[in-house]
N, CA, C and O of each residue as an XYZ file, in Angstrom:
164
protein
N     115.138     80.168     92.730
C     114.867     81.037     91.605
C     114.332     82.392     92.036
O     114.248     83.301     91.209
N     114.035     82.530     93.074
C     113.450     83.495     93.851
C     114.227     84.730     94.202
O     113.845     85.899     94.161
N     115.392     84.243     94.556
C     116.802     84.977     95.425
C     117.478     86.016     94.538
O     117.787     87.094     95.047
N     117.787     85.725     92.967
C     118.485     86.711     92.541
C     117.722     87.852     91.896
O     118.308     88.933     91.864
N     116.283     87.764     91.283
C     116.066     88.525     91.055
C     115.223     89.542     92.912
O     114.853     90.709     93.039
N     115.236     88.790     93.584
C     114.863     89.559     94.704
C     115.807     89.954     95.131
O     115.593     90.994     95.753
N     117.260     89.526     95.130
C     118.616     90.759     95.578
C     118.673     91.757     94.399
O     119.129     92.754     94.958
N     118.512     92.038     93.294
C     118.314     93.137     92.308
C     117.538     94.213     92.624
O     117.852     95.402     92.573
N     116.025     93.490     93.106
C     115.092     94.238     93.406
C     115.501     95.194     94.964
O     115.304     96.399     95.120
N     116.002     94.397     95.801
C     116.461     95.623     96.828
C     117.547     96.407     96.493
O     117.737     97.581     96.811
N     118.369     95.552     95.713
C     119.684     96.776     95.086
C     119.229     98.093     94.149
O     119.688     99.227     94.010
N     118.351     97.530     93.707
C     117.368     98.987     92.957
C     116.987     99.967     93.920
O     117.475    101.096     93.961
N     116.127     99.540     94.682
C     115.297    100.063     95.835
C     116.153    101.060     96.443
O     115.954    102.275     96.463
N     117.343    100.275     97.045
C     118.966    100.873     98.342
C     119.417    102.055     97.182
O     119.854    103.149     97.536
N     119.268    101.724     95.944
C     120.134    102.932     94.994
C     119.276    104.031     95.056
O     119.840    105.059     95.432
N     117.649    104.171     94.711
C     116.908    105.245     94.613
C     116.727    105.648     95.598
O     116.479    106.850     95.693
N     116.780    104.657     96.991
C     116.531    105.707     98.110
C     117.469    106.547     98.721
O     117.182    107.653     99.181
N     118.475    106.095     98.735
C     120.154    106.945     98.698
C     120.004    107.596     97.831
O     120.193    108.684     98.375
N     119.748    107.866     96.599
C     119.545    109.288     95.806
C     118.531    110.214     95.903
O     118.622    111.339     95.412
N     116.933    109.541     96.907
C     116.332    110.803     97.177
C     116.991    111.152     98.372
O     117.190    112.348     98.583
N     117.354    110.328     99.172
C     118.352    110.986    100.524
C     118.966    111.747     99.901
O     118.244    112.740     99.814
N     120.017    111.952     99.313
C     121.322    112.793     98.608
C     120.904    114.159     98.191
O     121.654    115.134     98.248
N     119.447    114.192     97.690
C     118.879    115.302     97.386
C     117.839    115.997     98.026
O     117.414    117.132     97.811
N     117.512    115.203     98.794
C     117.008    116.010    100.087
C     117.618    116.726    101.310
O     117.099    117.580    102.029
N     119.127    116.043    101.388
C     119.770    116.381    102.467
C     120.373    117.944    101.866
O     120.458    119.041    102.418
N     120.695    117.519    100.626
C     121.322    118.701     99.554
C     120.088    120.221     99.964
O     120.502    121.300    100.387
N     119.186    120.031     99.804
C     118.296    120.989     99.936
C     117.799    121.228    101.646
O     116.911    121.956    102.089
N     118.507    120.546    102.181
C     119.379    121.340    103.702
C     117.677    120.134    104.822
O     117.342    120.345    105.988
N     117.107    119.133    103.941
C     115.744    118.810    104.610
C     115.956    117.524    105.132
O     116.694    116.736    104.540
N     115.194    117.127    106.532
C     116.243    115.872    106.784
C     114.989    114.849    106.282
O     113.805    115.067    106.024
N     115.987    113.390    106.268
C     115.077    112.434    105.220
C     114.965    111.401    106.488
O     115.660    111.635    107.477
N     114.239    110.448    106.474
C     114.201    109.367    106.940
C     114.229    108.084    106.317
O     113.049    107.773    106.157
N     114.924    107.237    105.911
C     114.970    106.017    105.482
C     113.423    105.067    105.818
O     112.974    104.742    106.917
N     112.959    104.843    104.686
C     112.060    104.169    104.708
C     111.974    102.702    105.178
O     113.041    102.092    105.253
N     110.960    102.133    105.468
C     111.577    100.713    106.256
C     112.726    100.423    107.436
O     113.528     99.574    107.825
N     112.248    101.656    107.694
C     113.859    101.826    108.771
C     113.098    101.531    110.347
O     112.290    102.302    110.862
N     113.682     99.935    111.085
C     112.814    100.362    112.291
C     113.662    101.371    113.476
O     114.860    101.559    113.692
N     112.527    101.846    114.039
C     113.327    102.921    115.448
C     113.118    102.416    116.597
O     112.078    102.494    117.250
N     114.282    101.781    116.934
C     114.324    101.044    118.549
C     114.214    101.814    119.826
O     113.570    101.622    120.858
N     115.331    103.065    119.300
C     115.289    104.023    120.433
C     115.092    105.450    119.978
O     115.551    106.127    119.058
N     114.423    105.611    120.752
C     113.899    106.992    120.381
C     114.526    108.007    121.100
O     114.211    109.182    120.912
């Protein structure tokens, strides 16, 4: 009972953060994905 509303909840999440990406990149600024790990630097 757990699973579908927790795949919604990241499909929400993946949509708004791709749209502040979209509009940050738009305004020429670079974004970083949140929760994003960095292996190599």
């Amino acid at each position: 009972m757990v699973g579908i509303p927790l795949m919604i909840a990241v499909a929400v999440f993946d949509l708004v953060v791709v749209i502040i990406a979209i509009v940050k990149s738009n305004q020429g600024k670079r974004y970083r994905y949140p929760l994003c790990l960095r292996l190599i630097q």
